[in-house]
C-alpha positions as CSV (number, residue, x, y, z in Angstrom):
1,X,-35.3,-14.6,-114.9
2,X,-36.4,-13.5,-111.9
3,X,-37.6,-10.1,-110.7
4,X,-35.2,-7.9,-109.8
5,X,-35.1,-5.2,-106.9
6,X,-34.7,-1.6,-107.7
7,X,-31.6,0.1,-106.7
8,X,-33.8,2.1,-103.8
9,X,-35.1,-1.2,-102.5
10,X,-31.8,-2.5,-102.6
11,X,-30.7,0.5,-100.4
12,X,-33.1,0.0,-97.6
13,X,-32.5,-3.4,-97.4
14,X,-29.0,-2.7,-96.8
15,X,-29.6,0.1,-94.1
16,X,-31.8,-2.4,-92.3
17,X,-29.3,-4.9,-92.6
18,X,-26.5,-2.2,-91.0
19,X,-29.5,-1.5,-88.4
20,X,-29.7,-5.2,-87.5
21,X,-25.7,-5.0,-87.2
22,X,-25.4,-3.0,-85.2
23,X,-28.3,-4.2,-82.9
24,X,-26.3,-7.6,-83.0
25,X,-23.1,-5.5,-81.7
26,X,-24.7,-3.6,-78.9
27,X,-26.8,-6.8,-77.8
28,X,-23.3,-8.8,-78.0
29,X,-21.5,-5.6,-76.4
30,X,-23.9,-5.7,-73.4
31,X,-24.0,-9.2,-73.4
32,X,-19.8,-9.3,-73.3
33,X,-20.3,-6.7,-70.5
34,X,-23.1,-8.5,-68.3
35,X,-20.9,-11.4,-68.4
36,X,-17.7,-9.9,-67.5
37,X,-20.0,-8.3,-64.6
38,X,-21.1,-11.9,-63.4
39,X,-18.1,-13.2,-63.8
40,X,-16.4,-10.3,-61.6
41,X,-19.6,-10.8,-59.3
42,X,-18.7,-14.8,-59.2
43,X,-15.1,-14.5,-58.4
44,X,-15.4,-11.9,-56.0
45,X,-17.3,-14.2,-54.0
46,X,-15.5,-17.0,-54.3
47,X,-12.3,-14.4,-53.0
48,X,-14.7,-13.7,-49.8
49,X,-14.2,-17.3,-49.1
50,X,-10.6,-17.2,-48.4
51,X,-10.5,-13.6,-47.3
52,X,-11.0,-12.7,-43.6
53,X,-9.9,-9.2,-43.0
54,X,-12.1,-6.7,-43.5
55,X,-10.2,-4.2,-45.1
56,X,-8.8,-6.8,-47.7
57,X,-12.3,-7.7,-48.5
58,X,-13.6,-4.4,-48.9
59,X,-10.4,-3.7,-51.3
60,X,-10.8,-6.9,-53.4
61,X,-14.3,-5.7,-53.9
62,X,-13.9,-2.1,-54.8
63,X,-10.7,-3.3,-57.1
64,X,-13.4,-5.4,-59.7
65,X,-15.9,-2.5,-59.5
66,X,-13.5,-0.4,-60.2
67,X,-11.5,-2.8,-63.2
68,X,-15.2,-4.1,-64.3
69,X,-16.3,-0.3,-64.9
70,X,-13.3,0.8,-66.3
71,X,-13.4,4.1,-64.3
72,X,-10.3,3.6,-62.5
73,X,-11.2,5.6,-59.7
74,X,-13.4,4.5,-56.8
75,X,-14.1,4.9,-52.7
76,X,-16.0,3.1,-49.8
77,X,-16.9,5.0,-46.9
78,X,-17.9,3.7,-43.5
79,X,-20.1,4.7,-41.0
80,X,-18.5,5.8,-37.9
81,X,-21.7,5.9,-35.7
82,X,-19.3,7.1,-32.2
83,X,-19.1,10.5,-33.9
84,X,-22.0,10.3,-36.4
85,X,-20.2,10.5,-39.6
86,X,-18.5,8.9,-42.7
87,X,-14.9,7.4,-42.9
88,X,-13.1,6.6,-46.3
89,X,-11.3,3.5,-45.4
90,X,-10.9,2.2,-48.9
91,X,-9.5,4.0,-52.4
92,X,-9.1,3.4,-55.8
93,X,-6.9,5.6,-57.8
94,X,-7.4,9.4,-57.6
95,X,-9.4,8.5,-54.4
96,X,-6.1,6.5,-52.7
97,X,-4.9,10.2,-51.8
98,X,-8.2,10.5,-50.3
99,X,-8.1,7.7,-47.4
100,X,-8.9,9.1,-44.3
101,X,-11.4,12.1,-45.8
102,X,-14.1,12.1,-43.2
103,X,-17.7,13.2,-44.3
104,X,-20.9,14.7,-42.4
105,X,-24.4,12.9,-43.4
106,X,-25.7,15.4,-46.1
107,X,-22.2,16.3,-47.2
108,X,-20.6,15.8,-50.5
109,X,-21.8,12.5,-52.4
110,X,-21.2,10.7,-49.6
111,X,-23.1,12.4,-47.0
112,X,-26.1,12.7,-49.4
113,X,-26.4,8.8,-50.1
114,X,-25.7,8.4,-46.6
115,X,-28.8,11.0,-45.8
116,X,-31.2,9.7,-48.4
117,X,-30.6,6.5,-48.4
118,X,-30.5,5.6,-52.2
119,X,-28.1,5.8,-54.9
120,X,-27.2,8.8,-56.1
121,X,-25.3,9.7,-59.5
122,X,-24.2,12.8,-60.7
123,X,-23.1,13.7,-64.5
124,X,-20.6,16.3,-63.8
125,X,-19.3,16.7,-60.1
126,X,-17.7,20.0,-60.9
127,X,-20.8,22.1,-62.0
128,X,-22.7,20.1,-59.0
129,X,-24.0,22.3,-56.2
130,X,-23.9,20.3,-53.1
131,X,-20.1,19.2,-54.0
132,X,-17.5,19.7,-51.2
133,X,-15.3,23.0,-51.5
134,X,-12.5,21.7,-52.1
135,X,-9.6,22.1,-54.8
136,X,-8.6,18.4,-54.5
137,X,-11.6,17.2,-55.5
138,X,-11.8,19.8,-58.9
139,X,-10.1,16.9,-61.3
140,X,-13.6,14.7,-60.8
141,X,-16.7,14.8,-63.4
142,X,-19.0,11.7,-63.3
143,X,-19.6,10.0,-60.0
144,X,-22.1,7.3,-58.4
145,X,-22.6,6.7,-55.0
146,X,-24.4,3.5,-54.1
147,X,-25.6,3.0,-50.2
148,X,-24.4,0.3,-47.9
149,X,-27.6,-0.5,-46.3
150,X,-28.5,-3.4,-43.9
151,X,-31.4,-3.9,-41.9
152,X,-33.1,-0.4,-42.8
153,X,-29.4,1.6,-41.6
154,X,-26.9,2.9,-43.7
155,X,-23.3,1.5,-42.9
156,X,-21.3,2.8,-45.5
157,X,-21.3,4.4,-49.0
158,X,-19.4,2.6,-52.5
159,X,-18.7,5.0,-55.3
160,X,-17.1,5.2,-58.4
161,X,-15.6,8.0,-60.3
162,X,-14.2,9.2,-63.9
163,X,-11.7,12.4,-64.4
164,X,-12.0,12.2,-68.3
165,X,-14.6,14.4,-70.2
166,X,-17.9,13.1,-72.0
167,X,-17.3,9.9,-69.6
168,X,-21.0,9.0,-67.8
169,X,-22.3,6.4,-65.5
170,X,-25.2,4.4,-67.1
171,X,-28.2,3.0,-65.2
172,X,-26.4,-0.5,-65.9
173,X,-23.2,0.8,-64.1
174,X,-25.7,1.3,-60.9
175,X,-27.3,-2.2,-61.2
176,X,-24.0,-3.8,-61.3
177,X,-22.3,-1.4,-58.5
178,X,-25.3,-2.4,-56.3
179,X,-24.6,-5.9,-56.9
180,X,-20.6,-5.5,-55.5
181,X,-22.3,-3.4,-52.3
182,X,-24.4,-6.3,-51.9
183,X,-21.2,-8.5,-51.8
184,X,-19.3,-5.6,-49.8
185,X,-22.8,-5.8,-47.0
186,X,-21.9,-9.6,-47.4
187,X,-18.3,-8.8,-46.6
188,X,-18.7,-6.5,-43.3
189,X,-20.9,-9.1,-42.4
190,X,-18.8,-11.9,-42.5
191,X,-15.6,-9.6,-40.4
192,X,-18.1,-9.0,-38.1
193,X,-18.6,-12.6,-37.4
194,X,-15.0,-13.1,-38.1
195,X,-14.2,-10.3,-35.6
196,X,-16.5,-12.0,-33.1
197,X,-15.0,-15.2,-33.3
198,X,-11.8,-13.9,-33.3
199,X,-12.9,-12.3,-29.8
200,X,-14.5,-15.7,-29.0
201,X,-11.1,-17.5,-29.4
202,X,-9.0,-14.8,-27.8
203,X,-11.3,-15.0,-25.1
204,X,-11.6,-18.4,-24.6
205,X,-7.9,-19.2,-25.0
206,X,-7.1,-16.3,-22.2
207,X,-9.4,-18.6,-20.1
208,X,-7.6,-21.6,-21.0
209,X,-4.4,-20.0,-20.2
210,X,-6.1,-18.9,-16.9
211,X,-7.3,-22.5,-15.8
212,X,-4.1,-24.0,-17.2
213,X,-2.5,-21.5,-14.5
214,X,-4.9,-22.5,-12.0
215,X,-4.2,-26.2,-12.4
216,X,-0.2,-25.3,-12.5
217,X,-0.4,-23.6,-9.3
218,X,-2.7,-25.9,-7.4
219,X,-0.6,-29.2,-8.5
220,X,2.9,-27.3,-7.8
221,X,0.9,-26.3,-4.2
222,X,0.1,-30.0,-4.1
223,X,3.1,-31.1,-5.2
224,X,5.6,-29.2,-2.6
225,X,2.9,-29.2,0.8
226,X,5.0,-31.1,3.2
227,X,1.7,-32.4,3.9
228,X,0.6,-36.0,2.6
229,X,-2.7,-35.4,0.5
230,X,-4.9,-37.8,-1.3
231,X,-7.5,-37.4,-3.9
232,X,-10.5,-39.9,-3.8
233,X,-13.3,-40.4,-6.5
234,X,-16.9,-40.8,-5.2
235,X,-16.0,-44.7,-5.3
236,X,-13.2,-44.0,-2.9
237,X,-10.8,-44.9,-5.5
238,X,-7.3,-42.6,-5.5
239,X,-6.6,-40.6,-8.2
240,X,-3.9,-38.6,-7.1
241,X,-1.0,-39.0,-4.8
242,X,1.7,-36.1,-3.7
243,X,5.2,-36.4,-2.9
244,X,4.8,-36.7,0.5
245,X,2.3,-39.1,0.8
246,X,4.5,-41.7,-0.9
247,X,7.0,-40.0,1.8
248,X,5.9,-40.4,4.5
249,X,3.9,-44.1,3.6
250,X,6.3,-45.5,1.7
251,X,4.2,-46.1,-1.0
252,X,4.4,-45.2,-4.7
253,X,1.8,-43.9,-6.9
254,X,2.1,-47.0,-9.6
255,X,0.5,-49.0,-6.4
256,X,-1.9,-46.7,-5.4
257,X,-3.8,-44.7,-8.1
258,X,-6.8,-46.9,-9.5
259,X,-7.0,-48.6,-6.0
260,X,-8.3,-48.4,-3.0
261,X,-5.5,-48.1,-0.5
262,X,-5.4,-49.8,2.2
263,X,-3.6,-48.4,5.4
264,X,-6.4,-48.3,7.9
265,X,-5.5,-49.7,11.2
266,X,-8.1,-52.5,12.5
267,X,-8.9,-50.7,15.6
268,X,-9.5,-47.0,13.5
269,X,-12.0,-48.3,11.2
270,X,-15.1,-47.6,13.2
271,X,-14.0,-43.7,13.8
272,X,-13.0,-43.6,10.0
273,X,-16.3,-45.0,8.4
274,X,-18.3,-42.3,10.8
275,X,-16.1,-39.8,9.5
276,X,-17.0,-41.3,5.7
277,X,-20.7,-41.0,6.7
278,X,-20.0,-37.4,7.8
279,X,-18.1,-36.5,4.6
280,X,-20.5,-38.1,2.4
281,X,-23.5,-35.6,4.0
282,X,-21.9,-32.6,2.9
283,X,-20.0,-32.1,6.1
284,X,-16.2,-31.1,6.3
285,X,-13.8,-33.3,7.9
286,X,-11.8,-31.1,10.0
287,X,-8.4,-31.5,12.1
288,X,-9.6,-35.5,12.7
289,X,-7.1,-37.5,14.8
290,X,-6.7,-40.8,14.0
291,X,-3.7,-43.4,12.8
292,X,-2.7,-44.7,9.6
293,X,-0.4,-47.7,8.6
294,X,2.8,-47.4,6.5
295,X,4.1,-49.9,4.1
296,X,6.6,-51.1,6.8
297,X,3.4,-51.8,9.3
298,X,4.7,-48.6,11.7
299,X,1.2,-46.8,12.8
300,X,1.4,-43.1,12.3
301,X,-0.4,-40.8,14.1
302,X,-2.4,-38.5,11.8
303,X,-4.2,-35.4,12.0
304,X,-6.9,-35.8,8.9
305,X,-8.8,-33.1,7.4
306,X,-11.2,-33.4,4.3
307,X,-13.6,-32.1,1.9
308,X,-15.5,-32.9,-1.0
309,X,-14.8,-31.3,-4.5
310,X,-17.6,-30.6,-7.3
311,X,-18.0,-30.5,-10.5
312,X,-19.8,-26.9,-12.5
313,X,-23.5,-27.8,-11.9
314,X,-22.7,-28.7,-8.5
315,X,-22.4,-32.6,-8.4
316,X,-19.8,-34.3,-6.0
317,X,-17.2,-35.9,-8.1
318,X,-14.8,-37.0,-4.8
319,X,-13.1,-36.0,-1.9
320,X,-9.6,-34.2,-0.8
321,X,-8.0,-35.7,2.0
322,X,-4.7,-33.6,3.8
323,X,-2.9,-36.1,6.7
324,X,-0.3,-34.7,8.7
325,X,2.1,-37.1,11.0
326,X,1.8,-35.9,14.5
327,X,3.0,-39.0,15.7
328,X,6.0,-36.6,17.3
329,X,4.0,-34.6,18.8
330,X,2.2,-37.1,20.6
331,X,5.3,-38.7,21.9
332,X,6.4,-35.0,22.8
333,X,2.9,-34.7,25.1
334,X,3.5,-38.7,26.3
335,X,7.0,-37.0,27.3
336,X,5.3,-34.1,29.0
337,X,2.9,-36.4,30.6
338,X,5.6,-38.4,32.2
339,X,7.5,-35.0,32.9
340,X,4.1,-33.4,34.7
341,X,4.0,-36.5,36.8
342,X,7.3,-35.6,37.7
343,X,6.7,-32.5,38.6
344,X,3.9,-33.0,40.8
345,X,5.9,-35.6,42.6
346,X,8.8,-32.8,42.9
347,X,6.3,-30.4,44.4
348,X,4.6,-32.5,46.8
349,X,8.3,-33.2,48.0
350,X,8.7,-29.3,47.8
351,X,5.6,-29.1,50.2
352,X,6.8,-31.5,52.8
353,X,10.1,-29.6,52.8
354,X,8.0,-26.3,53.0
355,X,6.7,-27.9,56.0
356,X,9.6,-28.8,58.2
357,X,10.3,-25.1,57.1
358,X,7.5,-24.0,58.3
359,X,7.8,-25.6,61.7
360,X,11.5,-24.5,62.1
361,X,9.6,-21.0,61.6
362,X,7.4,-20.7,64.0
363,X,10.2,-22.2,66.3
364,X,11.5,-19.3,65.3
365,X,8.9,-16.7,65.5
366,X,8.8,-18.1,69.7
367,X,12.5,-17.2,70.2
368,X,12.0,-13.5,69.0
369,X,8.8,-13.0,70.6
370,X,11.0,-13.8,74.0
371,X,13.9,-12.0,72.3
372,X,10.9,-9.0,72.4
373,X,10.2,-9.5,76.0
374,X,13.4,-8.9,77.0
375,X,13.9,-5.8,74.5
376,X,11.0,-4.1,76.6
377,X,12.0,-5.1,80.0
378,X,15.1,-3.4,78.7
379,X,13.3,-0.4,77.3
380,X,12.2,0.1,80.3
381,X,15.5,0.9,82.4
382,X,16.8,2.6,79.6
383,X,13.8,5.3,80.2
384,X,14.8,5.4,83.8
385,X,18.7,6.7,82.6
386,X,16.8,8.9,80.4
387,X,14.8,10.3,83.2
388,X,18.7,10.8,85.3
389,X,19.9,12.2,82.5
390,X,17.2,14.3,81.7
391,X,17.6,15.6,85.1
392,X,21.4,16.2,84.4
393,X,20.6,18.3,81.1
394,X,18.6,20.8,83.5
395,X,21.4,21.4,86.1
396,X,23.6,21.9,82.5
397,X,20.9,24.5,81.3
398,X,21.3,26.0,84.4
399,X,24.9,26.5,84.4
400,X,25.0,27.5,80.7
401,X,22.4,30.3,81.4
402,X,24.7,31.4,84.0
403,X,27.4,31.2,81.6
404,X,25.4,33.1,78.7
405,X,25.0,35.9,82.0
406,X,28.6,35.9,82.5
407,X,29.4,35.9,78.8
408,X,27.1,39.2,78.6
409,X,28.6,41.2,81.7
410,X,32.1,40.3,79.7
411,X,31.0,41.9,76.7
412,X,29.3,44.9,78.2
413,X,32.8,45.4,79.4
414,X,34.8,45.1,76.8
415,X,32.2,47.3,74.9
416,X,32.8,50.4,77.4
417,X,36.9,49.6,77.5
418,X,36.8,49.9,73.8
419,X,34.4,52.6,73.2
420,X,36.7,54.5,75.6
421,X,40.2,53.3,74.7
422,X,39.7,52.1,71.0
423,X,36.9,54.6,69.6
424,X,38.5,57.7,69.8
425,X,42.0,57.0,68.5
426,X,40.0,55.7,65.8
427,X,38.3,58.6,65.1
428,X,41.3,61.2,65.3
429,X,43.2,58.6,62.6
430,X,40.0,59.3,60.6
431,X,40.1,63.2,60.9
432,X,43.7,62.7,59.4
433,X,44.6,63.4,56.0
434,X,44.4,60.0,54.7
435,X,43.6,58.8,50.8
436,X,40.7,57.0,50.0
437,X,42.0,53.3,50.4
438,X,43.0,54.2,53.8
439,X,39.9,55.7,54.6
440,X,37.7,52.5,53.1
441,X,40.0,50.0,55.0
442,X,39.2,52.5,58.6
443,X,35.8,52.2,57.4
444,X,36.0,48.8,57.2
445,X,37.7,48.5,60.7
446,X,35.2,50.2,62.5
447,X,32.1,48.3,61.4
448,X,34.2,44.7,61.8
449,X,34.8,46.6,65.2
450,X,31.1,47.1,66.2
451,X,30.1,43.8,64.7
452,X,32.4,42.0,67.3
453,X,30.4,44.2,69.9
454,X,27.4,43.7,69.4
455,X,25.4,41.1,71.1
456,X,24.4,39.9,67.2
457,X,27.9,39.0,66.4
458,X,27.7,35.2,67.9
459,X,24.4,34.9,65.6
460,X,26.3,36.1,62.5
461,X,29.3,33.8,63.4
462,X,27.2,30.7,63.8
463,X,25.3,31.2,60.6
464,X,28.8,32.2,58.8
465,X,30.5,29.4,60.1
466,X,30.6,27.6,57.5
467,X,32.6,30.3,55.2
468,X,36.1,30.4,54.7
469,X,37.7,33.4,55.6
470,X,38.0,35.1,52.5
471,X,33.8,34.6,51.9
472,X,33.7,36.1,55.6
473,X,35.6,39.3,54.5
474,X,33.2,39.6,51.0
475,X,29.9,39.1,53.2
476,X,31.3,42.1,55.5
477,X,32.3,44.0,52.6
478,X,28.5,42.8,50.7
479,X,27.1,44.2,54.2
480,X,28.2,47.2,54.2
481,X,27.0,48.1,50.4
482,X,29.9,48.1,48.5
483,X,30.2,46.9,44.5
484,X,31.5,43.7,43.4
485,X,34.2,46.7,42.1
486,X,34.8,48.3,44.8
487,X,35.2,44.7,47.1
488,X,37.6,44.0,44.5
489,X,39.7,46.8,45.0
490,X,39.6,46.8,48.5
491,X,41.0,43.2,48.2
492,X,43.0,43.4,45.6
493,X,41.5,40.6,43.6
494,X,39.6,40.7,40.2
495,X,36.0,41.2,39.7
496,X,35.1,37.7,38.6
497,X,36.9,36.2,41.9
498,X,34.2,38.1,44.1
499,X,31.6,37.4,42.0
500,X,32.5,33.3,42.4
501,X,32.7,34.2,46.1
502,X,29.2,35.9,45.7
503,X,28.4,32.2,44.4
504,X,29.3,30.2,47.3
505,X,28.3,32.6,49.9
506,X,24.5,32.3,48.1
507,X,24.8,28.2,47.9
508,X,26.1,27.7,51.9
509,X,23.4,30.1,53.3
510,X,20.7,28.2,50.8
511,X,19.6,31.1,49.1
512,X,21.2,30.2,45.7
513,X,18.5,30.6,42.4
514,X,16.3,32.4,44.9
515,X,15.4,36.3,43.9
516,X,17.2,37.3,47.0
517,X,19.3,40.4,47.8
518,X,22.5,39.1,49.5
519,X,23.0,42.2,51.0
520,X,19.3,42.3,52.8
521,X,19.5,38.9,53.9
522,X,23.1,39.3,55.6
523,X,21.3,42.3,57.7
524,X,18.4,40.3,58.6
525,X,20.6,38.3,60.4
526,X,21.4,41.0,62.7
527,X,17.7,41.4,63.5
């Protein structure tokens, strides 16, 4: 038989065989762990592949950290470099209430990765004492932060997060969060190109759109100008025909494009082939007149204006040619040829008749030159009767002083007859008892009285002539002083009657709208 072990030998073999065991399970436990990791790792990047938004990437991502650890909690921050500080844009569990939370650098776990630049972890976030004041955030215990960092710069923060006791982060659970937020650095990488092109295409097709515009409106201006308009290669073949062209030629497009088309009258082509030459040196063909030939043999007169077009780097790739029919207006300036001659023979006509007039004129012009003479010689005795008459006018001056004498001696007399027969009957009525009217109407009398005797009274009736007889008795009545009122009385008429005699009086003697007393100027005349 062989030797047997003792029972304690036995014993220790056994413990080192539970030892090895249990080795074997933690080495297979890891093992099963790394290769769930690689695998998440492997299929996340295979999902970058068909994943182009940037969100959606970053979510895929932080959804396998957050399965593979088995935290069930997790965040990504992003920098926000406008206003220097960190966005959550992506959440996991307890941190999906979170999206939105905005961080400064060197706040919360967050801002502390973000400031230091390296991952950070910390065993109990409750008892930590740079954690963020903030009752929310009092369900968390174990977190890791891991930074987002490309080309020496932060750009975001990835974190996971447990709310269950005794539950800790192990240095393996950093290696294998850094490997997603290499894979997330992968992913804002690959948006940002994404974005770019994105921007690229937009751009690009907006341009497209643009030249498609461009080339719509040019061919549609092509298309309706009333113009005819050819395009030529460098080769002088035509590529492009308008409406009118075929118009006004009679030719189609099947017949023309590819070709050279021939409608160039025999006796144009030496003008045309300088005006090639011209073209072909750069120079613009402007406003050429020339003819063309339709399909029916008519010639056309044409007005021709052209310019070469280029291509980007400035290389002639043909020309544009615009012809416009003026073969109207050139029979309308043929017409107003023929009509100018017409017109000149119509005015030297005109001048030959101007002549005849003009002799008849001057025939004229000798008639009342004698017609003159004979108006002087009669001028002549007519200033002899004025001289007789003159002579008469003095003997009537003469007699009409001796009349004016005569006129005066009357007047003296009838002055004395009635200053000695009138005057003092007058005055004894006046020492009578008589009432007020009676007394303004003697008044009255006896200064109408003394205005016929005076030697003034022919001076006052010249320059009242013109006043009726009613305007004659207010300028008296005006004379003597008295009121509209009290002329009104004495009358027996209403105030505004004497005040529209007033009117008239003012307008015949000229003084109306002049700041003159009718009463002063009626004296003056007596002066």
């Amino acid at each position: 038989m062989g030797e047997r072990n003792s029972p304690r030998e036995l014993a220790q073999k056994v413990a080192e065989l539970e030892a090895e065991i249990l080795q074997l399970k933690a080495a297979k436990t890891a093992f099963n762990r790394q290769n769930a990791s690689l695998k998440a790792l492997h299929e996340t990047s295979l999902g970058l592949i068909d994943t182009l938004g940037r969100e959606a990437i970053l979510d895929n991502i932080l959804e396998r950290a957050v399965s593979l650890s088995g935290s069930g909690h997790g965040y990504i921050y992003l920098l926000d470099s406008e206003h220097d500080r960190m966005r959550m844009v992506v959440g996991k569990g307890f941190f999906k209430g979170q999206l939105g939370r905005v961080v400064a650098r060197g706040e919360g776990i967050g801002g502390r990765v973000w400031r230091d630049e390296c991952p950070l972890v910390v065993a109990n976030y409750q008892s930590w004492d740079n954690r963020i004041a903030d009752r929310e955030l009092d369900q968390l215990r174990s977190i890791v932060g891991i930074p987002l960092k490309y080309r020496d710069r932060v750009l975001g923060v990835i974190g996971l997060a447990y709310v269950e006791e005794g539950e800790r982060f192990t240095e393996e659970d950093v290696v294998t969060l850094e490997r997603f937020a290499a894979l997330a650095l992968i992913a804002l990488e690959k948006a940002r190109l994404y974005g770019g092109m994105q921007h690229e295409l937009l751009e690009r097709k907006k341009a497209e759109a643009i030249l498609r515009q461009s080339e719509n409106r040019y061919r549609t201006f092509l298309e309706s100008s009333p113009d005819p308009i050819v395009v030529y290669d460098m080769d002088g073949i035509a590529t492009y025909v308008n409406p009118a062209f075929e118009q006004t030629f009679k030719l189609s497009r099947g017949e023309l494009l590819g070709k050279q088309i021939d409608f160039v009258p025999e006796e144009s082509w030496p003008e045309t082939r300088k005006a090639i030459l011209r073209l072909q040196q750069g120079q613009k063909i402007h406003l050429f007149e020339t003819k063309r030939l339709t399909r029916d043999g008519k010639i056309l007169d044409v007005q021709l204006s052209s310019t070469l077009y280029q291509d980007s780097d400035g290389n002639p790739l043909g020309n544009i040619v615009t012809l416009r029919d003026i073969s109207a207006r050139k029979k309308a300036e043929q017409e107003l040829d023929r009509y100018r001659g017409h017109l000149e023979e119509l005015v030297r006509e005109r001048t030959a008749l101007l002549a005849k007039a003009n002799m008849k004129l001057e025939l004229e012009v000798d008639e009342r030159k004698r017609a003159e003479k004979a108006l002087r010689t009669r001028e002549k005795e007519l200033k002899a009767q004025s001289h007789h008459l003159e002579e008469v006018n003095t003997a009537l001056r003469v007699l009409l002083k001796q009349r004016e004498e005569d006129r005066k001696e009357l007047g003296e007399t009838v002055l004395k007859n009635v200053e000695e027969l009138v005057v003092p009957y007058l005055r004894r009525v006046g020492n009578g008892q008589l009432n007020s009217r009676q007394k303004t109407l003697l008044g009255i009398l006896e200064t109408n009285l003394n205005n016929i005797l005076t030697p003034f009274s022919h001076v006052l009736s010249q320059d009242l002539a013109r006043l009726t007889p009613v305007e004659i008795r207010v300028a008296s009545l005006v004379k003597t002083g008295k009121t509209n009122k009290e002329i009104a009385e004495i009358l027996l008429v209403s105030k505004n009657t004497i005040l529209f005699h007033r009117y008239n009086i003012r307008r015949k003697l000229g003084i109306k709208n002049k700041k003159i007393n009718l009463c002063s100027h009626l004296l003056s005349l007596e002066k």
